[in-house]
C-alpha positions as CSV (number, residue, x, y, z in Angstrom):
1,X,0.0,0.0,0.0
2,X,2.0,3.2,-1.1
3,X,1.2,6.3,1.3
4,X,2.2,9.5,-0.3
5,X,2.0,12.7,2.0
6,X,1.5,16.1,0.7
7,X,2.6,18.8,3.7
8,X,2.2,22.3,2.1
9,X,2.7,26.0,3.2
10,X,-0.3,26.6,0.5
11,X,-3.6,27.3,2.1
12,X,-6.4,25.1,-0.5
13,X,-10.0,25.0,-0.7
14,X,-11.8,22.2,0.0
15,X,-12.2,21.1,-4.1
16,X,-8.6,22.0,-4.8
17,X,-7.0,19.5,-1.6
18,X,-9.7,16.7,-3.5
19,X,-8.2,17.8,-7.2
20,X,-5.0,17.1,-6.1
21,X,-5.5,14.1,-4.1
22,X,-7.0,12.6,-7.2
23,X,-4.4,13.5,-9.3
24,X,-1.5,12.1,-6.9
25,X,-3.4,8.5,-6.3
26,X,-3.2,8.3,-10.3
27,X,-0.2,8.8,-10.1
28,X,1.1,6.9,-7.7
29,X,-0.7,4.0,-8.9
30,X,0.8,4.4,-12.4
31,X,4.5,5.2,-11.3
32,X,4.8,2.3,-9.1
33,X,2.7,0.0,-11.2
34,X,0.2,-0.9,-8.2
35,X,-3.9,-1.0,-7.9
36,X,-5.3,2.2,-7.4
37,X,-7.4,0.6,-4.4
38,X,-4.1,0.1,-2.4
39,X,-3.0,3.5,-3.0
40,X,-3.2,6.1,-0.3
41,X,-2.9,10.0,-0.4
42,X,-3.0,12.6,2.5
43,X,-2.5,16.1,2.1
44,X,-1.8,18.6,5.1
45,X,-2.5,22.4,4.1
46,X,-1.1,25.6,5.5
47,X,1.8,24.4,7.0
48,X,4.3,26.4,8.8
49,X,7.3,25.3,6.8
50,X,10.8,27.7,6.6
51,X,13.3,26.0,3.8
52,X,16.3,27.4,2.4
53,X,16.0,30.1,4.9
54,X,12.4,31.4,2.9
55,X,9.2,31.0,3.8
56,X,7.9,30.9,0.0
57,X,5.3,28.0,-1.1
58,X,7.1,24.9,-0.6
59,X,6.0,21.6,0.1
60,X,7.6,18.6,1.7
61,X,6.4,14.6,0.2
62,X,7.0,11.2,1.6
63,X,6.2,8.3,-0.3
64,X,5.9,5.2,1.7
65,X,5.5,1.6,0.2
66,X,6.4,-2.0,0.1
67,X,9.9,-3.0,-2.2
68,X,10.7,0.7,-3.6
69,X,13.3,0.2,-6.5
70,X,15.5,2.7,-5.7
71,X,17.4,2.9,-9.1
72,X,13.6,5.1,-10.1
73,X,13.9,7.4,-7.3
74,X,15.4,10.3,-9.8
75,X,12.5,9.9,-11.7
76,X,9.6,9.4,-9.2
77,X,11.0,12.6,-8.0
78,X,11.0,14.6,-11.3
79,X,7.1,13.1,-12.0
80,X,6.0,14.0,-8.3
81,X,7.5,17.6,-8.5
82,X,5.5,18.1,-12.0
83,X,2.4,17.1,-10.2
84,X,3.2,19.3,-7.1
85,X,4.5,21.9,-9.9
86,X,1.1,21.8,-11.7
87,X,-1.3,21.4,-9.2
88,X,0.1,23.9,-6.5
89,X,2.2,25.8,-8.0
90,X,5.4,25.5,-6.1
91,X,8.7,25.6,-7.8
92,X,10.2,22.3,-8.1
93,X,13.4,23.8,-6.5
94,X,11.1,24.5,-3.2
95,X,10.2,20.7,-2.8
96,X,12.0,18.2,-0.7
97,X,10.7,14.7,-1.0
98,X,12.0,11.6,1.7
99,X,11.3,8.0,0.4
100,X,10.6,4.9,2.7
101,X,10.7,1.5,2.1
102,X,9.0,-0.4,4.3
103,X,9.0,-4.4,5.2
104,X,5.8,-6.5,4.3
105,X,5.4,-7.5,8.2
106,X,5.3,-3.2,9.0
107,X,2.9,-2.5,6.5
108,X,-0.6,-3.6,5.7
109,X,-4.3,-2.8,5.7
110,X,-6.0,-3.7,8.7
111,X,-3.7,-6.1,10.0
112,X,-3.4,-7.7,6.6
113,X,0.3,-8.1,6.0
114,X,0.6,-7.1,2.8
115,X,2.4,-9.9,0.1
């Protein structure tokens, strides 16, 4: 079940945090060649974030999930930054994103490990 987390110094309405949600589950799903129904997204709005020294729109990812194939990572990260790009606006320059792998027996819906 890939988790990808959105934090964001951007303040969004309620139809603009669902647009991009949307968006990012697509895209998850498709980048990481998994089912859409395993894919989770949570975004977290008007954060108080200072990078670089600026307080400028920024955002900061984390994309959790089972077996990551870190040899994609470079792109993962240039496809997430167009979507963050796109959808919020925020300079790819002023995005950070952290990857997780986790292990099948930490990770799982409702005490499902996940194979």
């Amino acid at each position: 079940m890939p988790l990808l987390t959105i934090q964001t110094t951007q303040k969004l309405s309620s139809i603009q945090a669902g647009h991009i949600i949307r968006h990012a589950s697509t895209a998850i799903s498709e980048m990481l060649h998994k089912d859409e129904t395993h894919v989770m997204v949570i975004i977290q709005q008007d954060k108080k974030i200072l990078f670089g020294g600026s307080d400028h729109p920024c955002a900061f990812l984390e994309l959790t999930t089972l077996d990551l194939d870190e040899s994609q990572t470079a792109d993962y990260s240039r496809k997430l930054c167009l979507l963050v790009n796109r959808q919020l606006a925020i300079s790819p320059a002023r995005i950070y994103i952290k990857y997780t792998s986790s292990k099948h027996h930490l990770w799982g819906p409702d005490n499902i490990e996940l194979e």
